[in-house]
N, C-alpha and C positions, 0 to 999 in steps of 0.2 A: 688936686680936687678940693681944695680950699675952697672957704664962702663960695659954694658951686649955690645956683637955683633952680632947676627943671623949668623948663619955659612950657608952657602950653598947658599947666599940670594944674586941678580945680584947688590943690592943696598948696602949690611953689613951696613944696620944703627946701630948708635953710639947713645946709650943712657945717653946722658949728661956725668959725670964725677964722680968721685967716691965723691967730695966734696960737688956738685950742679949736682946730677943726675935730667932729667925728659925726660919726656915721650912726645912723638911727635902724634898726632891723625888727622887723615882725617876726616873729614868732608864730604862727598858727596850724590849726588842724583839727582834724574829731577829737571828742573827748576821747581821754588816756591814749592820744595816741604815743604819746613822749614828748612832747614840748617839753613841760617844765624840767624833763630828766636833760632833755639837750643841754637846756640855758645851765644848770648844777653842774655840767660835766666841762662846760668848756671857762665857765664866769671866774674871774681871777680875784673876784670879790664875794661877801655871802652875798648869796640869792633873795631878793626879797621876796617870797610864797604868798599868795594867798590859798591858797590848797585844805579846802575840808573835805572831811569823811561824805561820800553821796548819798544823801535822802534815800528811805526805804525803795522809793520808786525804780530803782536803780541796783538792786538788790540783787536780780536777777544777772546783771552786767558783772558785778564783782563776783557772783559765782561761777561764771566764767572764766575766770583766770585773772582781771583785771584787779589793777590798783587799789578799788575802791577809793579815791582820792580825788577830784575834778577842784579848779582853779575858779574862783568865784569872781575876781576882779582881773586881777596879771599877777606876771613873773616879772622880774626885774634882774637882769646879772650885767656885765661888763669884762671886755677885756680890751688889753693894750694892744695897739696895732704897729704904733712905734712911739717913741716917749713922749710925743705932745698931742697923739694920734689914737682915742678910745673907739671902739664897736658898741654900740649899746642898745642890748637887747631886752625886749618887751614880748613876752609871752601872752596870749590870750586866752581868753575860758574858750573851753570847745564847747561846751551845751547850749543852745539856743536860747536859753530862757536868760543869758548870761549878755546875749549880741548887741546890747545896749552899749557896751565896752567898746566893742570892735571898732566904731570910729573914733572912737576918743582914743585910744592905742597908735591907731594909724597914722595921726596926727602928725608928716614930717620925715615920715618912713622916706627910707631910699631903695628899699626893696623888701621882698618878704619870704620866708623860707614856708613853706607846707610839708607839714608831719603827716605822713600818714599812716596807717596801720597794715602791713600786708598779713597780718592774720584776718582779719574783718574786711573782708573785700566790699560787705555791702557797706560801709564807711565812706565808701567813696564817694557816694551820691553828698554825704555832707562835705566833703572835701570838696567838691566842684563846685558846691553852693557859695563856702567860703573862699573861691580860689576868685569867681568871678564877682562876690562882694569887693573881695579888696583891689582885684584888680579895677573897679568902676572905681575905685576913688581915688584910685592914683595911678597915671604910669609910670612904674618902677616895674622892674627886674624880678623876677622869680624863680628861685630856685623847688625841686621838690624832693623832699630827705624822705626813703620808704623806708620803714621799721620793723622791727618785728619778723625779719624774715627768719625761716626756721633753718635748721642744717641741712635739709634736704630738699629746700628746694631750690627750683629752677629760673633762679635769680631773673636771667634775660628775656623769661618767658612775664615773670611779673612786673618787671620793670616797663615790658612794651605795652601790658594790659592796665597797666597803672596810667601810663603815657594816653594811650589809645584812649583812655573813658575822662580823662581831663582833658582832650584834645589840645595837648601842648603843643606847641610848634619847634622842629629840631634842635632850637639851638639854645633852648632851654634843656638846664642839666637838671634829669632825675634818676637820684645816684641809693643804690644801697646804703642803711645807714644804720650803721647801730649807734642808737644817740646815748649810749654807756661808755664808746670810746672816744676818746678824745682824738686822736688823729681821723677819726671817721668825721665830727662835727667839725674838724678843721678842717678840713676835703670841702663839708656841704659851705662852709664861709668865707671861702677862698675864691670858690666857683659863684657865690654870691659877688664879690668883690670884681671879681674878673665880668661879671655879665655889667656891674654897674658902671664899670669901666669904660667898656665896649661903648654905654651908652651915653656915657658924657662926653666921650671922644666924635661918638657918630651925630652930637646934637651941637658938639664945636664943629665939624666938619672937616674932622682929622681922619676920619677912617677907620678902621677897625683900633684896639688899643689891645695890648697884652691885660696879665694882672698888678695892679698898683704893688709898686718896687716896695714898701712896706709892707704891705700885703703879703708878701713871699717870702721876708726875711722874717715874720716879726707875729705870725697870726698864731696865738697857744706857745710859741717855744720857750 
């Protein structure tokens, strides 16, 4: 998947070089859904944050349980996929007032992961606002990481209403995700890898493709 270019794409990103190829990844989702915890947990470099404390306006959100913490520019982390082969991932601001970012982020993406919150169900209405933002600027591959789920509940019931109200289509993966472990965030970018596979194989015209043989030896170990 060397110098690959999505043909038809208003953006043609450029995946690295045929010497030092890698792979560009989004990062997105509501505020505090867990972006920036994802990129921390799996980045094999420090993370570059931009993450301040949230304006009083917001006040009522951290008394709630949350962070108190919203990402103002991006996140920035990296990891090796195999030794001339990096992922590199860019987080974005969840808050709207922040969405001036969102395309200059997306800039190149080869897919995009969506954080959601399964505590905040009404979240979702922003989660489908940003799911069908990025997806108009680029066709790339989407995966959807749901977080936050509690010990009790009813995983496959939230997983299908989560599905159901982004009207994904099946053969997009969205997977329980606890983006504090590390084998859960390597599950969500695996299945990223694997969906972007599928698609550079199905736009050579080779047909379906497993997940890239780096990809499976080499993604966190």
């Amino acid at each position: 998947m060397t110098g690959v270019r999505f043909a038809g794409s208003h953006r043609r990103p450029v995946v690295g070089s045929a010497r030092h190829p890698s792979f560009k990844v989004l990062v997105t989702g509501p505020f505090d859904a867990g972006k920036t915890t994802l990129i921390e947990t799996i980045s094999e470099v420090q993370v570059v944050s931009t993450e301040r404390d949230v304006s009083d306006w917001a006040s009522d959100t951290v008394a709630g349980g949350n962070s108190g913490r919203t990402t103002v520019a991006m996140d920035y982390g990296r990891i090796a996929i195999d030794r001339d082969l990096a992922l590199h991932l860019f987080g974005t601001p969840g808050q709207e007032r922040f969405e001036f970012m969102w395309d200059i982020l997306a800039e190149g993406m080869l897919g995009f992961v969506l954080v959601v919150d399964a505590r905040r169900p009404e979240t979702l209405v922003e989660a489908r606002g940003q799911q069908v933002h990025f997806a108009g600027l680029a066709d790339v591959p989407l995966v959807v990481a749901v977080n936050k789920l509690g010990p009790n509940s009813d995983t496959a019931t939230v997983l299908d209403r989560v599905r159901g109200y982004l009207d994904v289509p099946a053969e997009v993966a969205v997977l329980a995700t606890d983006v504090r472990d590390r084998e859960d965030v390597k599950r969500v970018l695996l299945a990223l890898l694997h969906a972007v596979a599928q698609r550079l194989r199905a736009r050579a015209g080779d047909g379906p493709a497993g997940p890239p043989a780096a990809s499976a030896r080499a993604v966190g170990s």
